[in-house]
DOLO-446724 format. One record per residue (C-alpha): residue in three letters; chain; y, x, z. Coordinates in steps of 0.2 Angstrom, whole numbers, plus 5000, padded with zeros to 4 digits. Each point is the difference from the previous one (the first is absolute). Layout:
+------+-------+------+------+------+
: rest : kette :    Y :    X :    Z :
+------+-------+------+------+------+
:  ALA :     A :    Y :    X :    Z :
...
+------+-------+------+------+------+
***
This chain:
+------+-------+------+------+------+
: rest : kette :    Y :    X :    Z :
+------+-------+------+------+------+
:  UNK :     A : 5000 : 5307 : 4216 :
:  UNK :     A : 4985 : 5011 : 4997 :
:  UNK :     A : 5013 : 5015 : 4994 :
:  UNK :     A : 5008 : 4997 : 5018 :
:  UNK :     A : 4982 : 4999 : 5007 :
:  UNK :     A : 4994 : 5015 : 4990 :
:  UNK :     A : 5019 : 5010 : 5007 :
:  UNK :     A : 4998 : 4994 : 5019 :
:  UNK :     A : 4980 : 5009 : 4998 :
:  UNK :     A : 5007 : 5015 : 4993 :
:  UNK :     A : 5001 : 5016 : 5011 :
:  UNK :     A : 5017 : 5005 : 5005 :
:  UNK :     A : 5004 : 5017 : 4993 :
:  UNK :     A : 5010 : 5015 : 5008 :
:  UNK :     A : 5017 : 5003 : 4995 :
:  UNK :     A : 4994 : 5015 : 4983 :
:  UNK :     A : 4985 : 4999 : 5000 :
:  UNK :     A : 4999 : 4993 : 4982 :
:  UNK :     A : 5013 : 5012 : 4995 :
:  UNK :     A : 5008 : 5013 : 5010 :
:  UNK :     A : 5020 : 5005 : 5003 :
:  UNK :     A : 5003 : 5017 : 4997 :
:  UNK :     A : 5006 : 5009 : 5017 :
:  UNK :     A : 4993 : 4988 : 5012 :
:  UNK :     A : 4984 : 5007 : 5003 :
:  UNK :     A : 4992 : 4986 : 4998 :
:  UNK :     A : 4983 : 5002 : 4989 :
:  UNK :     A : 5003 : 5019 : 4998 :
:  UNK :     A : 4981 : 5008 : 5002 :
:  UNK :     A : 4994 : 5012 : 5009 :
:  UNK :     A : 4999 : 5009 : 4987 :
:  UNK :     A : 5017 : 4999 : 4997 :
:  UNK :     A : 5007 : 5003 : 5018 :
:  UNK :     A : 4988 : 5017 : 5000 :
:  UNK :     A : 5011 : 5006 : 4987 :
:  UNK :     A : 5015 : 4997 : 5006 :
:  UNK :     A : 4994 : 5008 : 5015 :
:  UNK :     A : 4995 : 5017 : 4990 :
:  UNK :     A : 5017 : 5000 : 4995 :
:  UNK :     A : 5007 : 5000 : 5019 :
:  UNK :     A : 4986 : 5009 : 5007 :
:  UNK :     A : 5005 : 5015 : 4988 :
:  UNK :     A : 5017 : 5000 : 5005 :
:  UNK :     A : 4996 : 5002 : 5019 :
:  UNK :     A : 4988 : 5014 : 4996 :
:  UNK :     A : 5012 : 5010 : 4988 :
:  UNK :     A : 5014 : 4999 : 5013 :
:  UNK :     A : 4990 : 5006 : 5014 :
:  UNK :     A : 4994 : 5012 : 4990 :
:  UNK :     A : 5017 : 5008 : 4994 :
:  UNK :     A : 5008 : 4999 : 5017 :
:  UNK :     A : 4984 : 5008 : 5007 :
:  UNK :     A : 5001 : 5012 : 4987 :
:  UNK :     A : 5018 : 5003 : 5001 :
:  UNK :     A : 5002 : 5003 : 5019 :
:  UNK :     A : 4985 : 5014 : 4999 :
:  UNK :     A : 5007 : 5010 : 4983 :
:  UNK :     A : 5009 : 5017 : 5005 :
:  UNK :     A : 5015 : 5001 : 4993 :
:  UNK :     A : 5001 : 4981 : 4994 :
:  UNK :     A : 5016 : 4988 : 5005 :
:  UNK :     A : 4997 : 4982 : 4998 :
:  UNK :     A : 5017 : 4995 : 5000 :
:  UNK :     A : 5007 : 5012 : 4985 :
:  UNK :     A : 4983 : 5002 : 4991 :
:  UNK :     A : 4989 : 4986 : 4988 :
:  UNK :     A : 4985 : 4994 : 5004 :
:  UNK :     A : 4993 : 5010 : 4984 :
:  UNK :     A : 5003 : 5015 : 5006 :
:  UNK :     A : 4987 : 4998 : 5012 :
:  UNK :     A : 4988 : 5002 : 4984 :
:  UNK :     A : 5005 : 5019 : 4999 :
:  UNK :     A : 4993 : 5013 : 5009 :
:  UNK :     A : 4981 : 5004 : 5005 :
:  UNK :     A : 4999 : 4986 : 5009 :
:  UNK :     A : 5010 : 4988 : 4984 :
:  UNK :     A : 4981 : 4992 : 4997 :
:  UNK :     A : 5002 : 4985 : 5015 :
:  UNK :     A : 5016 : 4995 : 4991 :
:  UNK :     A : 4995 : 5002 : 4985 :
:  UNK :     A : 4983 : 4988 : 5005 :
:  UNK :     A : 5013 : 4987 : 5010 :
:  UNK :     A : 5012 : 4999 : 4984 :
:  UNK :     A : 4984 : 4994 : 4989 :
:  UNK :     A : 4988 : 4991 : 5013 :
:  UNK :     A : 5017 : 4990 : 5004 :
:  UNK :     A : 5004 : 4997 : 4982 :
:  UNK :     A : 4984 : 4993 : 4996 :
:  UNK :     A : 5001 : 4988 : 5014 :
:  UNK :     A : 5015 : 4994 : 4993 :
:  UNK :     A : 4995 : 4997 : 4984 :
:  UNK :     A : 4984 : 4990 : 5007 :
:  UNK :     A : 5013 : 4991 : 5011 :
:  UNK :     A : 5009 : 4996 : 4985 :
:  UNK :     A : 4984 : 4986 : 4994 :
:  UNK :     A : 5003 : 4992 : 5019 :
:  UNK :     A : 5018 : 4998 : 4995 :
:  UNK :     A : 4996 : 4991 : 4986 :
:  UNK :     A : 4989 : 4986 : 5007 :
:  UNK :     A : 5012 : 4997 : 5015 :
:  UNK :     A : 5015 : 5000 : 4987 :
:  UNK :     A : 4992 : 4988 : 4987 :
:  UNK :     A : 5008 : 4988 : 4996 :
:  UNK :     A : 5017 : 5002 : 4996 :
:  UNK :     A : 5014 : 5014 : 4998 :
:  UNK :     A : 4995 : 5018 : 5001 :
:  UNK :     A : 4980 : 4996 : 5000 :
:  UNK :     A : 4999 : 5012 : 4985 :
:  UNK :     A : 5014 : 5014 : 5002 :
:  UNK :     A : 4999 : 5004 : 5019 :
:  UNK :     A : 4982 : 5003 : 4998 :
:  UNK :     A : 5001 : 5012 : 4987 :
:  UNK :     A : 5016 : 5009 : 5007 :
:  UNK :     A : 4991 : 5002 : 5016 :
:  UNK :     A : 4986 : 5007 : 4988 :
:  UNK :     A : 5010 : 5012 : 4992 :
:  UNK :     A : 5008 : 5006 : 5017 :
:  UNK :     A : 4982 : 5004 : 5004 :
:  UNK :     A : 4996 : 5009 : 4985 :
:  UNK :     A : 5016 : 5009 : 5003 :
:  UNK :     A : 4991 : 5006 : 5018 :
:  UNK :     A : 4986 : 5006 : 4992 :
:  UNK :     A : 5010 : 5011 : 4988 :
:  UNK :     A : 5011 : 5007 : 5013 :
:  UNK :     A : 4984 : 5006 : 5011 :
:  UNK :     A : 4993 : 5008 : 4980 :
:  UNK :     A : 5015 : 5008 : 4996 :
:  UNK :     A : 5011 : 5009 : 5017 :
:  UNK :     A : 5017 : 5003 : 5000 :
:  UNK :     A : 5010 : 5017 : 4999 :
:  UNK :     A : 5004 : 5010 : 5015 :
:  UNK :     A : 5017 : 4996 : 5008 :
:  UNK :     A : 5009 : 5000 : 5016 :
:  UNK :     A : 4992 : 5016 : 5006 :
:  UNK :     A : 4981 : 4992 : 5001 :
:  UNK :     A : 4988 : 5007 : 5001 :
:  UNK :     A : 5007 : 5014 : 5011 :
:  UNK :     A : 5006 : 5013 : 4986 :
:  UNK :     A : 4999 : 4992 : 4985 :
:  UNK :     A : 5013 : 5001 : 4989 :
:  UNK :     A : 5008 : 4987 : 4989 :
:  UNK :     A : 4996 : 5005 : 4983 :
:  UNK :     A : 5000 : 4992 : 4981 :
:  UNK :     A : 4994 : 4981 : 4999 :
:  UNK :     A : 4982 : 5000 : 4996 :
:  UNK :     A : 4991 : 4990 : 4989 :
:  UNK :     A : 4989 : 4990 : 5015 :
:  UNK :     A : 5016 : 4998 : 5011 :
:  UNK :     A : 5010 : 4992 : 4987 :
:  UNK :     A : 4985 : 4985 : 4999 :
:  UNK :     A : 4999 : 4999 : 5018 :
:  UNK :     A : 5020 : 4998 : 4998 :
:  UNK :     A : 4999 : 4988 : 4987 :
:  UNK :     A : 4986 : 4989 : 5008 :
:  UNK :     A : 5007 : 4999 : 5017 :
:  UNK :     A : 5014 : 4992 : 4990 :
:  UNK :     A : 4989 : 4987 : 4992 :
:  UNK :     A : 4992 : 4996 : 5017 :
:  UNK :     A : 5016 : 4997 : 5009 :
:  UNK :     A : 5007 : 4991 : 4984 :
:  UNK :     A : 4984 : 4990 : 5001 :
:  UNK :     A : 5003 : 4997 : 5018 :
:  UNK :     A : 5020 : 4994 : 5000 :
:  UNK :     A : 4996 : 4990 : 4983 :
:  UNK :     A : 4986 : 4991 : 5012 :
:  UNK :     A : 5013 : 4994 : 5012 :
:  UNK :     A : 5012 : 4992 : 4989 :
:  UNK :     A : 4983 : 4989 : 4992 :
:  UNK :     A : 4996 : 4994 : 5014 :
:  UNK :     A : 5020 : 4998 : 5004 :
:  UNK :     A : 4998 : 4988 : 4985 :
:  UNK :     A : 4984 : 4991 : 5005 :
:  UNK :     A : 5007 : 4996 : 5019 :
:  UNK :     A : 5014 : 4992 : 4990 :
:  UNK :     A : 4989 : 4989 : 4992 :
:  UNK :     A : 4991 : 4995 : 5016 :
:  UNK :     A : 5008 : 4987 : 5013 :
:  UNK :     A : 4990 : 5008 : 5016 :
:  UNK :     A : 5003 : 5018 : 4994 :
:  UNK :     A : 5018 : 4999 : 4994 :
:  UNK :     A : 5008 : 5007 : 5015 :
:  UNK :     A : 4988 : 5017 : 4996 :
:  UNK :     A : 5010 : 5002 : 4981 :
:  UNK :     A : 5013 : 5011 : 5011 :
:  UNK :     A : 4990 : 5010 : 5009 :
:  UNK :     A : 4989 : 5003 : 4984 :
:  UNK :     A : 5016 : 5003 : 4990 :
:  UNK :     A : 5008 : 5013 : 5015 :
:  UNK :     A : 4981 : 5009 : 5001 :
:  UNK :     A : 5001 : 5003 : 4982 :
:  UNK :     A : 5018 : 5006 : 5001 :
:  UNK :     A : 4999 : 5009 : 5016 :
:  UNK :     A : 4985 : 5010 : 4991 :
:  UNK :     A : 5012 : 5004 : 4985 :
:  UNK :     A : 5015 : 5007 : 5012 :
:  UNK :     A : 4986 : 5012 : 5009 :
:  UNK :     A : 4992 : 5006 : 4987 :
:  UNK :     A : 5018 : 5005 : 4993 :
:  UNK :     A : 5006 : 5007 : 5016 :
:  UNK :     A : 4983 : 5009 : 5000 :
:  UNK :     A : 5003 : 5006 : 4981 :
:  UNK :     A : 5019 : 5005 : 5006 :
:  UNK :     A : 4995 : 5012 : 5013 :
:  UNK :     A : 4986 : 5010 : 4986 :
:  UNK :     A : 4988 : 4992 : 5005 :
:  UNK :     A : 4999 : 5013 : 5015 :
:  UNK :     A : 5013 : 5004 : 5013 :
:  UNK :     A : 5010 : 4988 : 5013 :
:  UNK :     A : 4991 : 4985 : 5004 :
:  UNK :     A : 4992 : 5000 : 4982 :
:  UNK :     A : 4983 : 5000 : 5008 :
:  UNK :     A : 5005 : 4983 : 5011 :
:  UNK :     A : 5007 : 4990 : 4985 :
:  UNK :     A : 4985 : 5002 : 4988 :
:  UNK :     A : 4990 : 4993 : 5014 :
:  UNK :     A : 5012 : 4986 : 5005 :
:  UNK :     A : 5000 : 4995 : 4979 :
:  UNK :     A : 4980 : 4999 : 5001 :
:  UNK :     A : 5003 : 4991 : 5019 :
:  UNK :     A : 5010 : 4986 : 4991 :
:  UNK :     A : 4989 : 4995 : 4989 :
:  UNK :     A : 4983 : 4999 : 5012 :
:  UNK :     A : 5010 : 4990 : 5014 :
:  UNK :     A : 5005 : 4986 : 4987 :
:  UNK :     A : 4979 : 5001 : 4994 :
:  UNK :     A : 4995 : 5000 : 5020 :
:  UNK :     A : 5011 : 4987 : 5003 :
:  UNK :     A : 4995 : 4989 : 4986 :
:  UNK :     A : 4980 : 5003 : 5003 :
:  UNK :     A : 5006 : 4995 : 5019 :
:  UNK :     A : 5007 : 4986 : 4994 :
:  UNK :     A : 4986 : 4995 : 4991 :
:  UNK :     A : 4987 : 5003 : 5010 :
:  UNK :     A : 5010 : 4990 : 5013 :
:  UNK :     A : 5004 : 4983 : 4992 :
:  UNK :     A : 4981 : 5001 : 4993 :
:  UNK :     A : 4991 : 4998 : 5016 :
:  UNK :     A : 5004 : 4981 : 5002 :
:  UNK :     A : 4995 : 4996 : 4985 :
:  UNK :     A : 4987 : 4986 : 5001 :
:  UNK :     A : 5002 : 4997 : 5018 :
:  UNK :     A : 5005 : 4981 : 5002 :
:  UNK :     A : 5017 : 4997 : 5009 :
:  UNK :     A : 5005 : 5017 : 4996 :
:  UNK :     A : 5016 : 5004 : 4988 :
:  UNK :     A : 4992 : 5003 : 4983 :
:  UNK :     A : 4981 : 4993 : 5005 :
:  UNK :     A : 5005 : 4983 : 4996 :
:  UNK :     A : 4987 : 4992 : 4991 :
:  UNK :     A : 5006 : 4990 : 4984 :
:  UNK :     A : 4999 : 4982 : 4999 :
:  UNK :     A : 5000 : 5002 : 5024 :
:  UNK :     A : 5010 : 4987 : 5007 :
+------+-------+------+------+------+
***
């Protein structure tokens, strides 16, 4: 009787507030929801900043031309900022993932993906590319350079980083009742990323609509992040509000 006494007394508590699910939002701090926010605030300001730059550049086509060729040229210094100011938000993004993923599947490995694709940013915005496809006006395609050839190979580690991040988190929405229906779209994201970026590779990187699928590659991977956060930050705001889905209290009637 007085352990029943002692329970009936005892404070009811909100559904994860002892221990908290991973991607329900629920006990996430501020802390941790500033991160993630560094993480989507940079991709806003470096797509802004490569269309703004893109529409304004003599001689530059957006649809045939990569977004690292902006980094060439007199003016190649706003790219080259945009590539590492938007890496290194991703990689602090990267500690926000991990606290909304913990626990469970992909708590470890999408963070440090998404760390490495950030890393892979800052290098591209070190190192440019070569000159190709005609830009800048008059430049001529010459012998691979030293520093083109690593902002080549990082741009490959980023959008590796980026496509292997998709099919994690394919796997975690598999292993989560309320998120199962997102395994797909995680899964396509992280495929659709891998056709564009061949297409891209297909066409020399340069040429065509080269320019468009290198952006729809990078596109595919921060819709299936936006929608998740969205998500998220959704389902979260009912959390401890009584006779609201997911505010129950435990032990309520």
């Amino acid at each position: 009787m007085i352990n029943r006494s002692v329970a009936a007394r005892r404070p009811a508590s909100p559904v994860g507030a002892a221990s908290r699910s991973g991607l329900d939002g629920r006990g996430l701090p501020t802390r941790g929801w500033l991160l993630l926010a560094a993480g989507t605030a940079g991709g806003l300001l470096f797509t802004g900043a490569y269309l703004a730059e893109g529409v304004t550049r003599a001689g530059y086509r957006p649809l045939a031309l990569p977004i690292s060729a902006l980094s060439l040229g007199p003016d190649g210094w706003v790219q080259q900022l945009n590539f590492i100011v938007f890496g290194l938000l991703v990689c602090v993004s990267a500690a926000g993932w991990r606290a909304l993923l913990a626990p469970g599947r992909g708590a470890v490995a999408f963070p440090v993906l998404h760390a490495v694709a950030g890393l892979g940013l800052v290098m591209d915005g070190l190192f440019d590319q070569d000159s190709s496809g005609g830009y800048p006006p008059g430049a001529r395609a010459g012998m691979p350079t030293v520093h083109g050839q690593v902002h080549t190979l990082f741009a490959m580690v980023t959008i590796t980083a980026l496509a292997g991040g998709c099919f994690v988190l394919a796997r975690r929405f598999a292993a989560e009742p309320a998120w199962r229906g997102w395994s797909v779209l995680a899964a396509a994201a992280g495929i659709a990323t891998i056709v564009f970026i061949a297409a891209f590779g297909a066409g020399g990187g340069h040429g065509g609509l080269a320019g468009l699928w290198e952006r729809a590659a990078g596109g595919a991977t921060s819709a299936l992040s936006l929608a998740v956060l969205a998500r998220v930050a959704v389902t979260s705001r009912g959390v401890g509000k009584p006779g609201r889905a997911g505010g129950l209290a435990v032990g309520a009637p």
